[in-house]
C-alpha positions, 0 to 999 in steps of 0.5 A, a space after each residue: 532550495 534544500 536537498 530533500 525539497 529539491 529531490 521531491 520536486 524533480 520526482 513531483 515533475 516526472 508523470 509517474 501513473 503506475 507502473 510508468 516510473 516516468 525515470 524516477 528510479 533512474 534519478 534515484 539510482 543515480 545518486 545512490 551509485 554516486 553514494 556508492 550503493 550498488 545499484 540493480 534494476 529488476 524489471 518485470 513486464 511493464 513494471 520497474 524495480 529497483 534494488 540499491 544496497 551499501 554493504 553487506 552481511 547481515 543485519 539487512 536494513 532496507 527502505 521501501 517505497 514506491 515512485 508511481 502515482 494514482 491519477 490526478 482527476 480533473 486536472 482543472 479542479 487543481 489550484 495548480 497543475 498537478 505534476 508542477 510542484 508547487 508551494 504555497 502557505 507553507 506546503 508543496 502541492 503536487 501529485 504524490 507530494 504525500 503518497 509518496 514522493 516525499 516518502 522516497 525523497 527522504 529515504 533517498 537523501 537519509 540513505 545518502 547521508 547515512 553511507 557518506 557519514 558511516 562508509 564502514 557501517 555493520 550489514 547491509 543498507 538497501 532501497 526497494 522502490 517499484 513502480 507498482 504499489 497504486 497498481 489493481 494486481 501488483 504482480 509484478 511490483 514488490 510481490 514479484 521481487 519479493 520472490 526473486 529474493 526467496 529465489 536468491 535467499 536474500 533476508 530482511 530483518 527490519 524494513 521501514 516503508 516511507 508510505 504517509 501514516 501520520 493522521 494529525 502531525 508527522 509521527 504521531 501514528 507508526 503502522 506496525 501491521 495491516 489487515 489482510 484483503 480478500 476480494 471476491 467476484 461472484 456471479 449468481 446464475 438465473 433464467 432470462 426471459 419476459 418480466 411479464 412470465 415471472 413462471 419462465 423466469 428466476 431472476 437472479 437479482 431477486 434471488 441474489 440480494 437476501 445472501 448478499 443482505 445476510 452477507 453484509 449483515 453478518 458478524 465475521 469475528 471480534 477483532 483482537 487487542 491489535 486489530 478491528 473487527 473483519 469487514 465486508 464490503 460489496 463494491 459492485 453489483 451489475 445485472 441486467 441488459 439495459 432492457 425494461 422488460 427482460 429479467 437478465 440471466 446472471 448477476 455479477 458481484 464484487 466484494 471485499 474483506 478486510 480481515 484480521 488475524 482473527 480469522 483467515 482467508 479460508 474460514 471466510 471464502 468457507 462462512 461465504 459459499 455457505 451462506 451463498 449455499 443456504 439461499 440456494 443459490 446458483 452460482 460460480 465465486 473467483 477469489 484473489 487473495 492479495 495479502 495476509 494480515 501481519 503484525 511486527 510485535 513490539 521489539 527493536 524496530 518499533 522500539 528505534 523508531 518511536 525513539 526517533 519519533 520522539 526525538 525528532 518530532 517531539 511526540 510519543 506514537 501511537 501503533 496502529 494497524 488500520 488503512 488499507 493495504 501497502 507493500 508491507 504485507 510482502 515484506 512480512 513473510 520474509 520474517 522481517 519486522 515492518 513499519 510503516 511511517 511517513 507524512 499526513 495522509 489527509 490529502 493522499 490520492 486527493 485533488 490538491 495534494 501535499 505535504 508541509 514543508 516542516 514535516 518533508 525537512 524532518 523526514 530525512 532526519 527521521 529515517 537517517 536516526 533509525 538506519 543509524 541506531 540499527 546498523 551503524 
């Protein structure tokens, strides 16, 4: 078994729902501090982190990527239970096989190699891991050490995230930016009371669905050379007491933007309570702003990575922006320039997902002639 399968397995095997690393990072820190980095574990509530580094000095070339998993689903809906790694028709099936134990495995063993080829490299070759990407708040994950690094006044100047971005093949698409998520919790207040005095009543579903309608009707911007248009989406609306015959006295509502930088978070949370106001509504709005949009401009990065792509994987990438959202979107603001690339993502967060077995033996070659042409 080679080194990258046999690392991808061991992380397969370990039961790692976010934020339980489940001894992931343990495994990794390991083997980095046989490679010789020094090896720091920043663990915030229930969440674990770890930060590797080899060397010192600027540049700052950091690997980053998560070891916790989503949860499998019915687990007798899988071919083959999910967190016994499997091959099978040329792919290793497993939970996290794509999303992205594979990932980690790769830049694990790409670093490895790298400080073992190249002991006396220029700057600093780190390893970020959290066990809180999959996780609803991300607080403490990668948010939460991107602020110790502030604190520290640790720089990052070129990050390469290991999440799946591929759509077809490995390397055809390199993510160079990500919209930005607004989310929104709304209650619209009403009158409870009979369904048969409509006079002693205001029902709040009736007077809530016109806004929400004009909401999800209206045009946020246009988009931009790098992005798609803003969306919204309601994800949930709840109202009602499980009567038949009681009109309920708030509604609640859950929303999302997926913006781009073609408008910001306060432009929209302003168009929002205007609309809201417009119906006449009665109503209190929670935001959560989890991440604003960025964009790496074309430059070294993008440059050493597509040359990689190329020759590794014999395809010239497309840059892209879409999907949801990663870590990446704390990195940014650091000043550093990201990208994300790493498996197919047909299968992420589905039942029976894997990875092929050719693309998972690329992968460290990938990530080894990117760090290398940066910092050797």
């Amino acid at each position: 078994m080679s080194a990258i399968l046999d690392l991808t397995c061991e992380l397969i095997r370990r039961r790692s729902l976010t934020p339980d690393d489940a001894g992931c990072q343990a495994l990794i820190g390991e083997r980095l501090r046989r490679a010789g980095f020094a090896i720091e574990n920043l663990t915030f509530g229930d969440v674990s982190n770890l930060w590797a580094t080899h060397g010192n000095g600027d540049p700052v070339f950091v690997f980053l990527g998560h070891t916790d998993v989503v949860p499998t689903g019915p687990e007798n809906e899988w071919t083959s239970p999910p967190f016994e790694p499997t091959i099978r028709d040329g792919k290793l099936y497993g939970r996290g096989a794509a999303d992205m134990k594979s990932g980690v495995a790769a830049m694990t063993v790409a670093a490895e190699r790298f400080v073992t080829v190249h002991p006396k490299h220029r700057g600093t070759v780190g390893v970020l891991l959290t066990s809180d990407e999959e996780g609803p708040l991300n607080q403490n994950g990668v948010r939460r050490v991107v602020e110790e690094f502030r604190r520290r006044g640790q720089r990052i100047d070129w990050c390469v995230v290991g999440e799946p971005s591929s759509a077809e093949t490995l390397g055809d698409i390199v993510r160079v930016g990500r919209r930005g998520s607004l989310s929104g919790s709304l209650i619209v207040h009403g009158v409870q009371g009979h369904v048969a005095y409509p006079d002693k009543v205001l029902n709040p579903i009736h007077l809530a669905a016109p806004a929400l309608a004009e909401l999800a009707a209206t045009r946020w911007d246009e988009g931009n050379a790098e992005f798609p248009p803003t969306s919204f989406q309601v994800s949930n609306v709840h109202a009602g007491t499980g009567a038949l015959n009681v009109v309920p006295g708030a509604l609640e509502a859950k929303f999302n933007f997926r913006y781009c930088t073609a408008s910001t978070a306060q432009s929209l949370r302003e168009r929002t309570q205007a609309i809201l106001r417009k119906h006449g509504l009665d109503f209190d709005v929670h935001w959560d702003l989890s991440g604003e949009p960025f964009l790496t401009q074309a430059g070294v990065l993008r440059t050493v990575v597509e040359k990689a792509i190329k020759d590794i994987c014999g395809i010239v990438p497309r840059a892209d922006t879409g999907g949801g959202t990663s870590d990446a979107r704390f990195i940014a603001p650091l000043g550093a320039e990201v990208v994300e690339v790493g498996p197919v993502n047909a299968s992420i967060h589905k039942i029976d997902e894997h990875v092929a077995l050719a693309d998972l033996e690329r992968l460290p070659d990938l990530y080894a002639a990117v760090v290398g042409a940066l910092t050797r």
